[in-house]
N, CA, C and O atoms as a printed pandas DataFrame, in Angstrom:
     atom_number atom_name residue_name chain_id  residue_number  x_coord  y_coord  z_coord
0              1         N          UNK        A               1   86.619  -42.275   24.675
1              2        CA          UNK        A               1   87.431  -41.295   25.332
2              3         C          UNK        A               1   86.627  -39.988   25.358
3              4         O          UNK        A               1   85.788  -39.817   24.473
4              5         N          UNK        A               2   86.841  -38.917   26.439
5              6        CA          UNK        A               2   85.866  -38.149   26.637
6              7         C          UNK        A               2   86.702  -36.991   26.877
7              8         O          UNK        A               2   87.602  -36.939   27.715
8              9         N          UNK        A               3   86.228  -35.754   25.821
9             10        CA          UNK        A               3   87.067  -34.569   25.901
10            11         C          UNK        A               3   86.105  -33.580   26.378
11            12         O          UNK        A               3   84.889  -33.493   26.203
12            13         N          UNK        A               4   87.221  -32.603   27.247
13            14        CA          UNK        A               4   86.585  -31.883   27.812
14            15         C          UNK        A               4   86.555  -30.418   27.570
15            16         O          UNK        A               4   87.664  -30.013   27.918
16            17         N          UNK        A               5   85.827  -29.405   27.139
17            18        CA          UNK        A               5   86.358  -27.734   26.741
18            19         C          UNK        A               5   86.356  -27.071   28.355
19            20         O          UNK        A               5   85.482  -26.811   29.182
20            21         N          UNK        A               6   88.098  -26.941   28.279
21            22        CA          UNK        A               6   87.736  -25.602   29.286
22            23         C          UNK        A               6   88.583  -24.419   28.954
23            24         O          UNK        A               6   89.339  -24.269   27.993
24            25         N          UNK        A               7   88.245  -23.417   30.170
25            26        CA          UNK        A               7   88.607  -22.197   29.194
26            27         C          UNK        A               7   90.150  -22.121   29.072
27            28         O          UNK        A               7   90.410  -21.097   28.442
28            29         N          UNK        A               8   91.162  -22.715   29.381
29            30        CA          UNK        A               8   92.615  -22.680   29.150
30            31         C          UNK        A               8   92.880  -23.863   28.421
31            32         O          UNK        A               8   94.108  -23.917   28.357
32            33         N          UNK        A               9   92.406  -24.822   27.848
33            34        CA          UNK        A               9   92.365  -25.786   27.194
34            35         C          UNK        A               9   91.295  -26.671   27.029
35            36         O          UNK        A               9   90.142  -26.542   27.440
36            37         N          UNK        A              10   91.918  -27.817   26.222
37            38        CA          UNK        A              10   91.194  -29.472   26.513
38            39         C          UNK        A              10   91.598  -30.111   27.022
39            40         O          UNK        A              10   92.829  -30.143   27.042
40            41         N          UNK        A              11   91.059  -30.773   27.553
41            42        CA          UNK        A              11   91.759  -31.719   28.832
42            43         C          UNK        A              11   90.905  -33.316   28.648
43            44         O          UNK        A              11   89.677  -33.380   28.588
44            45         N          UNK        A              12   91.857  -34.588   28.575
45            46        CA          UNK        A              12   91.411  -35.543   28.300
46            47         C          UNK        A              12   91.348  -36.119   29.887
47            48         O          UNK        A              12   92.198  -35.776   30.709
48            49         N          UNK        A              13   90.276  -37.004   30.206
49            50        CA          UNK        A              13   89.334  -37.565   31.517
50            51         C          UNK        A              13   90.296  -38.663   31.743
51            52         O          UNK        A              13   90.388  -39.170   32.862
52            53         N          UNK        A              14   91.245  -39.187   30.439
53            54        CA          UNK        A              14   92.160  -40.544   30.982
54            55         C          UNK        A              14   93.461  -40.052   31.024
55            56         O          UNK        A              14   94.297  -40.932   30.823
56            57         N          UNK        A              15   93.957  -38.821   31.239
57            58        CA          UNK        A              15   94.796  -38.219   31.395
58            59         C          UNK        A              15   95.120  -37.421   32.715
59            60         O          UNK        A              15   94.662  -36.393   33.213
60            61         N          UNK        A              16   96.261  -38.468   33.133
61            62        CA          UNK        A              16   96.544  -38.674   34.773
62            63         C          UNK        A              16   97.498  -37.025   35.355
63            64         O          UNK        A              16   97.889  -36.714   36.480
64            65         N          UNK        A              17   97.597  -36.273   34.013
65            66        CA          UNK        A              17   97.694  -34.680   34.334
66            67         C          UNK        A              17   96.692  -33.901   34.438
67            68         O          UNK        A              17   96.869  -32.712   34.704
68            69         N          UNK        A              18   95.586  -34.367   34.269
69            70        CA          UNK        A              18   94.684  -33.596   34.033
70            71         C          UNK        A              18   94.402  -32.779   35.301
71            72         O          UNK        A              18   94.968  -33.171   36.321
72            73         N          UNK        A              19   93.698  -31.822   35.376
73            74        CA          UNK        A              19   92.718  -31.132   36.624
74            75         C          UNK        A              19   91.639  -32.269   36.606
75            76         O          UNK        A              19   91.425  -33.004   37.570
76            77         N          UNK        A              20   91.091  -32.322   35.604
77            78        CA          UNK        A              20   89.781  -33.053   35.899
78            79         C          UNK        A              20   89.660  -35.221   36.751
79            80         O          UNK        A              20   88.904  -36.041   37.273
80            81         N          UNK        A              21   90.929  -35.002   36.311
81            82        CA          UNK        A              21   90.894  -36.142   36.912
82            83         C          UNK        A              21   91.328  -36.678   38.121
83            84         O          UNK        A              21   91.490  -37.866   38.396
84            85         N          UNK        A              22   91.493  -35.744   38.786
85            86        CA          UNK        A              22   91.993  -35.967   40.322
86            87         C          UNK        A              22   91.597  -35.026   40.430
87            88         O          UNK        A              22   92.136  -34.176   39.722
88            89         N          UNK        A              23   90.155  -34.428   41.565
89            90        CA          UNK        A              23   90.467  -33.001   41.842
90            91         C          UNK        A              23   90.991  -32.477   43.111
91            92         O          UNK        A              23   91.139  -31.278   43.346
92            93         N          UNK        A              24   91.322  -33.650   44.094
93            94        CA          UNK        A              24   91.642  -33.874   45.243
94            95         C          UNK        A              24   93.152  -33.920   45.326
95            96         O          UNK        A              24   93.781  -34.017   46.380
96            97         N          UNK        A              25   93.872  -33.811   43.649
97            98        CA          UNK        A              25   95.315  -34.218   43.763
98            99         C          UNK        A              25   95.835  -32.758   44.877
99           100         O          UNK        A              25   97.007  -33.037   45.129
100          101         N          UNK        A              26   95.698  -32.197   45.182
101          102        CA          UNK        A              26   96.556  -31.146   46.517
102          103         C          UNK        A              26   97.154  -30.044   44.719
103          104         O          UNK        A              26   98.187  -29.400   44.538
104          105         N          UNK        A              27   96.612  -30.153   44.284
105          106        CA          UNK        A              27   97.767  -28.844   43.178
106          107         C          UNK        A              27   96.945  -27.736   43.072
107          108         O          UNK        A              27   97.205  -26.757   42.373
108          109         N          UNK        A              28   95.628  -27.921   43.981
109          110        CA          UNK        A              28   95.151  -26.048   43.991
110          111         C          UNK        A              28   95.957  -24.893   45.248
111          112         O          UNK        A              28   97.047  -24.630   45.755
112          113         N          UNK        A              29   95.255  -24.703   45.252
113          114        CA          UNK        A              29   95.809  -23.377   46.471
114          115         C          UNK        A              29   94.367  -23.680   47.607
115          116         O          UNK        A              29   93.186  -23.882   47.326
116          117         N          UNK        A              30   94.916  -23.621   48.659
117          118        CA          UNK        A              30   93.889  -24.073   49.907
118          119         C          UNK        A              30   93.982  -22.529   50.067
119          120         O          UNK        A              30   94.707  -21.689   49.533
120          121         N          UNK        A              31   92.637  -22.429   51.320
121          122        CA          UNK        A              31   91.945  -21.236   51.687
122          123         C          UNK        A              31   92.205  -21.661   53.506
123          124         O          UNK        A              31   91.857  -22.769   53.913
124          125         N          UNK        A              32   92.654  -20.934   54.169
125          126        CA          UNK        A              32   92.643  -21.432   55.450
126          127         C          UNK        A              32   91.710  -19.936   55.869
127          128         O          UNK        A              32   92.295  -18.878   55.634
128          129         N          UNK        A              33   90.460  -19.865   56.404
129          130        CA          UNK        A              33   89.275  -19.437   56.896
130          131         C          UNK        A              33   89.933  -18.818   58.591
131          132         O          UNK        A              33   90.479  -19.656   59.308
132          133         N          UNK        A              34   89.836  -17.626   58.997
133          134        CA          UNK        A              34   90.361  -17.508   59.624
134          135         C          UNK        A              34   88.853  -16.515   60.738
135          136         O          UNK        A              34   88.551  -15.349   60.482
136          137         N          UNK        A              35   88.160  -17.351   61.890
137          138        CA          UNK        A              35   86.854  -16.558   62.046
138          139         C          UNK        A              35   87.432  -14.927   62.670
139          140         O          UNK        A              35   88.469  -14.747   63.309
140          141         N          UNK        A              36   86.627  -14.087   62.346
141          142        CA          UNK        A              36   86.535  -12.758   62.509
142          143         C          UNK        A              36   86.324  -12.132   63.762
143          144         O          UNK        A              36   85.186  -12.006   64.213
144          145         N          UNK        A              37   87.494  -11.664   64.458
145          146        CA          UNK        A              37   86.702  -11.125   65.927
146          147         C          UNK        A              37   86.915   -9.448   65.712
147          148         O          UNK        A              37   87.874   -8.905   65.163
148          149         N          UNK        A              38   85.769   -8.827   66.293
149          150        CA          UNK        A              38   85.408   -7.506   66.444
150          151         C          UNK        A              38   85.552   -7.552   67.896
151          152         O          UNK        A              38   84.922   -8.348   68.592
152          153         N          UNK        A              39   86.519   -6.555   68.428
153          154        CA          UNK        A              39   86.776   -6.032   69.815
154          155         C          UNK        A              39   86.136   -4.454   69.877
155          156         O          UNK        A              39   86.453   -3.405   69.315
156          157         N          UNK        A              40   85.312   -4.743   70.629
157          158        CA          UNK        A              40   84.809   -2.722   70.088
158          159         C          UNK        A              40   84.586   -2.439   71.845
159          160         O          UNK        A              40   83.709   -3.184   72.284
160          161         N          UNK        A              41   85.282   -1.403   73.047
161          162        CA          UNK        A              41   85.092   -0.914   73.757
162          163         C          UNK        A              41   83.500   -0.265   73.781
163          164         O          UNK        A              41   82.894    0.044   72.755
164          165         N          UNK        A              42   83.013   -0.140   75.023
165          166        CA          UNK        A              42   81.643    0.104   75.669
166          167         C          UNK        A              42   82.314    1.952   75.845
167          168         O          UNK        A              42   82.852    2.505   76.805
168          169         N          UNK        A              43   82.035    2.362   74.730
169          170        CA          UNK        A              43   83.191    4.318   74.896
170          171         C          UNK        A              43   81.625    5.151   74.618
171          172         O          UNK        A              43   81.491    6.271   75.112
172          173         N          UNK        A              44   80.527    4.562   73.843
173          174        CA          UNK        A              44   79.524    5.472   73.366
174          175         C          UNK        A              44   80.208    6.083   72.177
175          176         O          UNK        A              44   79.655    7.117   71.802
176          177         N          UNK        A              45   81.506    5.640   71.322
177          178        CA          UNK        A              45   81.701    5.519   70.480
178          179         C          UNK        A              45   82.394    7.413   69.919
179          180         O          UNK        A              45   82.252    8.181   68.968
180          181         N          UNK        A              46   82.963    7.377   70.923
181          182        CA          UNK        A              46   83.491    8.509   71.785
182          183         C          UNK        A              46   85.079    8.715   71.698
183          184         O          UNK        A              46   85.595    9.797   71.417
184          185         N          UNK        A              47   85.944    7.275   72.036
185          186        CA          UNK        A              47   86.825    7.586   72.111
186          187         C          UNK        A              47   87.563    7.525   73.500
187          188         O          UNK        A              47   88.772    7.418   73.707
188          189         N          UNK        A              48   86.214    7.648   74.670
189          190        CA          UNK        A              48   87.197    7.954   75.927
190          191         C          UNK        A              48   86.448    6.926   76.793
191          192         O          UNK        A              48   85.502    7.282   77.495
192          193         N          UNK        A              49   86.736    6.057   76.760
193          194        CA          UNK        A              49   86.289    4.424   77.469
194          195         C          UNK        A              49   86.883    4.487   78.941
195          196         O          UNK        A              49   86.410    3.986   79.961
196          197         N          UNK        A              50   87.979    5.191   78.794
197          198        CA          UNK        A              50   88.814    5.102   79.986
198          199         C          UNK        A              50   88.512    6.327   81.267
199          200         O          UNK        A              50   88.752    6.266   82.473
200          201         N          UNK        A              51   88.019    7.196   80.609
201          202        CA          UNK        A              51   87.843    8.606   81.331
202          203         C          UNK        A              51   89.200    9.191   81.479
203          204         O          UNK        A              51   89.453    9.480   82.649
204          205         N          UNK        A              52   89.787    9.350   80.949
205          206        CA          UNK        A              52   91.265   10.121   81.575
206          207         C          UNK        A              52   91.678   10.687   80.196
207          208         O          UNK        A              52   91.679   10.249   79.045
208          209         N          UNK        A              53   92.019   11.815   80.780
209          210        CA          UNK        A              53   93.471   12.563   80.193
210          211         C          UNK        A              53   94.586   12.705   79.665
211          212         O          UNK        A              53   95.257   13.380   80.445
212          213         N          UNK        A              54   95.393   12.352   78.433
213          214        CA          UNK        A              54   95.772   11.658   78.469
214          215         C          UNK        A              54   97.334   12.624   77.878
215          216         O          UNK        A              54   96.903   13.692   77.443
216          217         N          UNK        A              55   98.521   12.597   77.769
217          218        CA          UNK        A              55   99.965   13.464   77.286
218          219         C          UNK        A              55   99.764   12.904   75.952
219          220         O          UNK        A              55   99.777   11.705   75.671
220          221         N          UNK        A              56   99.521   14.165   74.931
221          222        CA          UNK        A              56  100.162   14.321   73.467
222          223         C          UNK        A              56   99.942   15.506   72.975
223          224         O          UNK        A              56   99.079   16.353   73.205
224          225         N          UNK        A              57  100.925   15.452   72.195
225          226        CA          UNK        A              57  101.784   16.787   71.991
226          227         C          UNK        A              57  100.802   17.559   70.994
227          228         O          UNK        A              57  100.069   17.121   70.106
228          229         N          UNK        A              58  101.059   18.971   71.484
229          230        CA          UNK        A              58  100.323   19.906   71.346
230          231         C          UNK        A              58  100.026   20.194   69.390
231          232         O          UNK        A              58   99.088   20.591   68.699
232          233         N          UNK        A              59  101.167   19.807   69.198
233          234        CA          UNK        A              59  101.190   20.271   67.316
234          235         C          UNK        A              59   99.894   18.460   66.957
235          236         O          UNK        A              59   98.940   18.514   66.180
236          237         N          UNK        A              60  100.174   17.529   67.522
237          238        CA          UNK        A              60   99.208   16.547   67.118
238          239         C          UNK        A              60   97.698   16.693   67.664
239          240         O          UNK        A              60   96.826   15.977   67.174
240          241         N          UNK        A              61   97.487   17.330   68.362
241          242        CA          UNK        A              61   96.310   17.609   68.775
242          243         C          UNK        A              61   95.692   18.431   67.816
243          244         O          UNK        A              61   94.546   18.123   67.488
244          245         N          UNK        A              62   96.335   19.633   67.185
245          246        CA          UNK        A              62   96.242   20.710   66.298
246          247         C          UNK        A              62   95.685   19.550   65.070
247          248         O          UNK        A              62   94.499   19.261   64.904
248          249         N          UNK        A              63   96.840   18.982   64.279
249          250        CA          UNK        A              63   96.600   18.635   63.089
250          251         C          UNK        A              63   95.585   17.372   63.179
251          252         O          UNK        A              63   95.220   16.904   62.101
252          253         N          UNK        A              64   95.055   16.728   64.480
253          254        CA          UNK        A              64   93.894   16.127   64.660
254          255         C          UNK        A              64   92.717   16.676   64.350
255          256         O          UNK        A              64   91.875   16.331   63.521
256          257         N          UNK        A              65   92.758   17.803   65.304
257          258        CA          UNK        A              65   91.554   18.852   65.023
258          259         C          UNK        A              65   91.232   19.216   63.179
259          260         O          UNK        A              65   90.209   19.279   62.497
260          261         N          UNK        A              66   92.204   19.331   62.997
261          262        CA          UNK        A              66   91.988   19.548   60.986
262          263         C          UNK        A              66   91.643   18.322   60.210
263          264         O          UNK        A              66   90.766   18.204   59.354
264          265         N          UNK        A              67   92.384   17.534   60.605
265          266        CA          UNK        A              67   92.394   16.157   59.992
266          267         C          UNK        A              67   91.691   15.399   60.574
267          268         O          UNK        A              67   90.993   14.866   59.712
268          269         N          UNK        A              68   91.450   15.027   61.505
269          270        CA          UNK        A              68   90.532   13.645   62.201
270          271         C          UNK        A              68   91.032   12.928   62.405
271          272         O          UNK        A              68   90.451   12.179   63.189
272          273         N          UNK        A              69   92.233   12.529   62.041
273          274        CA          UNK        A              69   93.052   11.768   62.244
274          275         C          UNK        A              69   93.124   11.321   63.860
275          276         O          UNK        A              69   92.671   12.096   64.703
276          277         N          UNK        A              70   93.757    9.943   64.286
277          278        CA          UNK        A              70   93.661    9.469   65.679
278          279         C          UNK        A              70   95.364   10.324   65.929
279          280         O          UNK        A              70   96.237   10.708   65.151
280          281         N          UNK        A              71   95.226   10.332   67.181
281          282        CA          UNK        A              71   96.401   10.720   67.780
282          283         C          UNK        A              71   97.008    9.764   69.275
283          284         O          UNK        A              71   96.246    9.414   70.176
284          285         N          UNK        A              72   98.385    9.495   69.262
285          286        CA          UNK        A              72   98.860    7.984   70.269
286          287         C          UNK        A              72   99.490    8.605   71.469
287          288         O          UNK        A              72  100.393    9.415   71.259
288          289         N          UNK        A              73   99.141    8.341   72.707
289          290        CA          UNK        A              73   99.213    9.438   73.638
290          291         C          UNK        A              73  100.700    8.335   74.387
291          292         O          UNK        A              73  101.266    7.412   73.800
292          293         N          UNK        A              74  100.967    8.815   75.698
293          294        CA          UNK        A              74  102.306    8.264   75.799
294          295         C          UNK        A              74  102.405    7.052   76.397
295          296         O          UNK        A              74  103.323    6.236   76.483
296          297         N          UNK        A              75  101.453    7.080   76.735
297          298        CA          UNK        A              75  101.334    5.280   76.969
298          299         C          UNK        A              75  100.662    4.832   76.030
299          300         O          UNK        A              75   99.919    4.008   76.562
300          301         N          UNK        A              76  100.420    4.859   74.781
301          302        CA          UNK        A              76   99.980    4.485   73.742
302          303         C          UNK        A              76   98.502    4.407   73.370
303          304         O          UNK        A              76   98.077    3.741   72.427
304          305         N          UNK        A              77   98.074    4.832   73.842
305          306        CA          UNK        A              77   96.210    4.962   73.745
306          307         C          UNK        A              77   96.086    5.537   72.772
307          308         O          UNK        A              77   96.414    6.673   73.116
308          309         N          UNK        A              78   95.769    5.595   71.473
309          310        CA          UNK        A              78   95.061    5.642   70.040
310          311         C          UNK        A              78   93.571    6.220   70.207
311          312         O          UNK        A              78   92.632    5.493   70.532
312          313         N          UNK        A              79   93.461    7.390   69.992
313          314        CA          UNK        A              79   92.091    7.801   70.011
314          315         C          UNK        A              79   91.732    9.716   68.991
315          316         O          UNK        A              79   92.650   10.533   68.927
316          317         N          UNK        A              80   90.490    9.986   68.433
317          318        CA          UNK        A              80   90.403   10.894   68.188
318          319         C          UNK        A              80   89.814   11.792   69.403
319          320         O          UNK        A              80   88.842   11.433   70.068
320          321         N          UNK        A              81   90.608   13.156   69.639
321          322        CA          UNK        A              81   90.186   13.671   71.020
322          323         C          UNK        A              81   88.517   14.469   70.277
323          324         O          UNK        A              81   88.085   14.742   69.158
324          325         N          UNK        A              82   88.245   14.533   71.112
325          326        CA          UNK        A              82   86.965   15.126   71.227
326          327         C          UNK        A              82   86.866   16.073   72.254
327          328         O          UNK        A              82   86.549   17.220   71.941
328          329         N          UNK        A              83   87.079   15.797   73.418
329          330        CA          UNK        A              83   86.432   16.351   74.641
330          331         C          UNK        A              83   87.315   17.201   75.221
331          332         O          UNK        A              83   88.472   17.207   74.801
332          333         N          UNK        A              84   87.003   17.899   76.081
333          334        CA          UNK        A              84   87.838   18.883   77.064
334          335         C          UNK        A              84   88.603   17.822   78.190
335          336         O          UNK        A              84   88.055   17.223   79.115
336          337         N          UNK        A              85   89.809   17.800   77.859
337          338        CA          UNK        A              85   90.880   17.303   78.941
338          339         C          UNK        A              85   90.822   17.628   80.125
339          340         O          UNK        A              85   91.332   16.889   80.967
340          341         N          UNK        A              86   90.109   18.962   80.539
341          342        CA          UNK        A              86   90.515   19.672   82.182
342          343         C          UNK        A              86   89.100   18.612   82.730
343          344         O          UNK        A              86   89.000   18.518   83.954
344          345         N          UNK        A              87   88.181   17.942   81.988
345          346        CA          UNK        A              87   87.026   17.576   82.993
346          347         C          UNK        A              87   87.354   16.015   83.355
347          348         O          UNK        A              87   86.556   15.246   83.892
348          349         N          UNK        A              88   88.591   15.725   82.981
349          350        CA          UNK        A              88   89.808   14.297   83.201
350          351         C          UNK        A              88   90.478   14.376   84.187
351          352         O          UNK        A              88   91.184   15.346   84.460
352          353         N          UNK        A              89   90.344   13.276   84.925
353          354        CA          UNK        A              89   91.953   12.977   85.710
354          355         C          UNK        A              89   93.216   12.871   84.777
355          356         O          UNK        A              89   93.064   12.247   83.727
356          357         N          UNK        A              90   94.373   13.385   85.035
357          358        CA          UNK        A              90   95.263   12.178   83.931
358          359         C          UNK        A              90   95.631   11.072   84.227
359          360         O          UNK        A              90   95.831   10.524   85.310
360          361         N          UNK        A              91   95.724   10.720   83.081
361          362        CA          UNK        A              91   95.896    9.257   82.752
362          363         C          UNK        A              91   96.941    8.504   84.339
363          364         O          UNK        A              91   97.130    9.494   85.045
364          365         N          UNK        A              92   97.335    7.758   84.763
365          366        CA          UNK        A              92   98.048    7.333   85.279
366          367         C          UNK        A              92   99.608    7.130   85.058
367          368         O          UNK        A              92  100.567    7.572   85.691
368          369         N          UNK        A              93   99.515    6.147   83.723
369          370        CA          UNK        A              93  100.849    5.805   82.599
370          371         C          UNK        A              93  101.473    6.977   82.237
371          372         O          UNK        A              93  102.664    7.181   82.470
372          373         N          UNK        A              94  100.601    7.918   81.571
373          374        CA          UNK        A              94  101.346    9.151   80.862
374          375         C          UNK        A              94  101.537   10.202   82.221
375          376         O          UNK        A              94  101.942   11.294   81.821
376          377         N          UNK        A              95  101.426   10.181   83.129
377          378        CA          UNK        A              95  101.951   10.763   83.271
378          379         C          UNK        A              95  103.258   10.059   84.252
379          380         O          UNK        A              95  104.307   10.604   83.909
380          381         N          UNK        A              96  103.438    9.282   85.078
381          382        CA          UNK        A              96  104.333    8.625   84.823
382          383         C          UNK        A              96  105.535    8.290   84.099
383          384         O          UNK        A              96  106.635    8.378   84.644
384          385         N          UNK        A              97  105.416    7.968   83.084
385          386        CA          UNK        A              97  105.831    8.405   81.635
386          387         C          UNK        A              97  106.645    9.686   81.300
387          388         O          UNK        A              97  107.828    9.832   80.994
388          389         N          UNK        A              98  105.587   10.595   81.464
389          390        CA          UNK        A              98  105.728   12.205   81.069
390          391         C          UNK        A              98  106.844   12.529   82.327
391          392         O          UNK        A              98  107.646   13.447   82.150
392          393         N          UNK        A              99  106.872   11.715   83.655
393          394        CA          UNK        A              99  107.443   12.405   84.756
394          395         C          UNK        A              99  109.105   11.896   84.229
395          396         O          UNK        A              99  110.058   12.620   83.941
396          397         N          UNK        A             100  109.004   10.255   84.236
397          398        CA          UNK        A             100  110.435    9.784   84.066
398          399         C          UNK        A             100  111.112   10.893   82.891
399          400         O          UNK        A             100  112.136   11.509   83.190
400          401         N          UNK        A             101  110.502   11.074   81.641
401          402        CA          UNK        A             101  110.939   12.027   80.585
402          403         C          UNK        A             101  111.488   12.954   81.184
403          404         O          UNK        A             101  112.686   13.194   81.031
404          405         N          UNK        A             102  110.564   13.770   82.122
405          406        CA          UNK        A             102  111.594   15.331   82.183
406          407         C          UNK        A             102  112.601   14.672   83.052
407          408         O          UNK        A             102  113.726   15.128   82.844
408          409         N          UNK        A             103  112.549   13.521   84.176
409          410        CA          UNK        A             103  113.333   13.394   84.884
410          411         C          UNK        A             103  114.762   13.153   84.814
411          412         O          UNK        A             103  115.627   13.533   85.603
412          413         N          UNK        A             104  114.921   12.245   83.412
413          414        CA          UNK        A             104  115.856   11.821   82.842
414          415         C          UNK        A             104  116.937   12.630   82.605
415          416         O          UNK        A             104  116.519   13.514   81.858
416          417         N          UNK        A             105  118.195   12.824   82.854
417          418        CA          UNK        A             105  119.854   13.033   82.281
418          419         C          UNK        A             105  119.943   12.601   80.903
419          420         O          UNK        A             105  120.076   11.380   80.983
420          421         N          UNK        A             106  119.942   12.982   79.507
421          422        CA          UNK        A             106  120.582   12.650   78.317
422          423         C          UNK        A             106  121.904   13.557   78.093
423          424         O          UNK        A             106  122.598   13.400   77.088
């Protein structure tokens, strides 16, 4: 009979509980591998891939500028501003967007 030291016990080789004796019995934890995709826009790493202009509010632009933080414009575009807005078209969506807003009755 053949004993085995491991570090949470001994474990006997004819012992049908063992780890060591089935290691195929399914009682570990599986790893399901999931491959990695990187989506990275052609921006020059910039921020403005799109060229446009885009509606967000003036106090988030501010605490961008301090912080670095990204700021989510109204059609949802996620970006840190950098650049001068007036050398932009705007956006299409936001303003759209921006138009239905004031247009709206609440």
């Amino acid at each position: 009979m053949a004993w085995h030291a491991i570090v949470d016990g001994v474990y006997d080789d004819a012992d049908p509980v063992s780890p060591l004796s089935d290691p195929d019995a399914g009682t570990g934890t599986a790893v399901l591998e999931r491959p990695e995709e990187k989506t990275q826009l052609d921006d020059g790493g910039n921020g403005d891939a799109d060229r446009f202009a885009h509606y967000v509010s003036r106090d988030r632009i501010q605490e961008s500028k301090l912080t670095g933080r990204p700021v989510v414009a109204l059609c949802g575009k996620v970006w840190v501003p950098k650049r001068d807005p007036s050398q932009y078209p705007v956006c299409p969506d936001c303003k759209r967007i921006y138009d239905e807003m004031m247009n709206s009755s609440f």
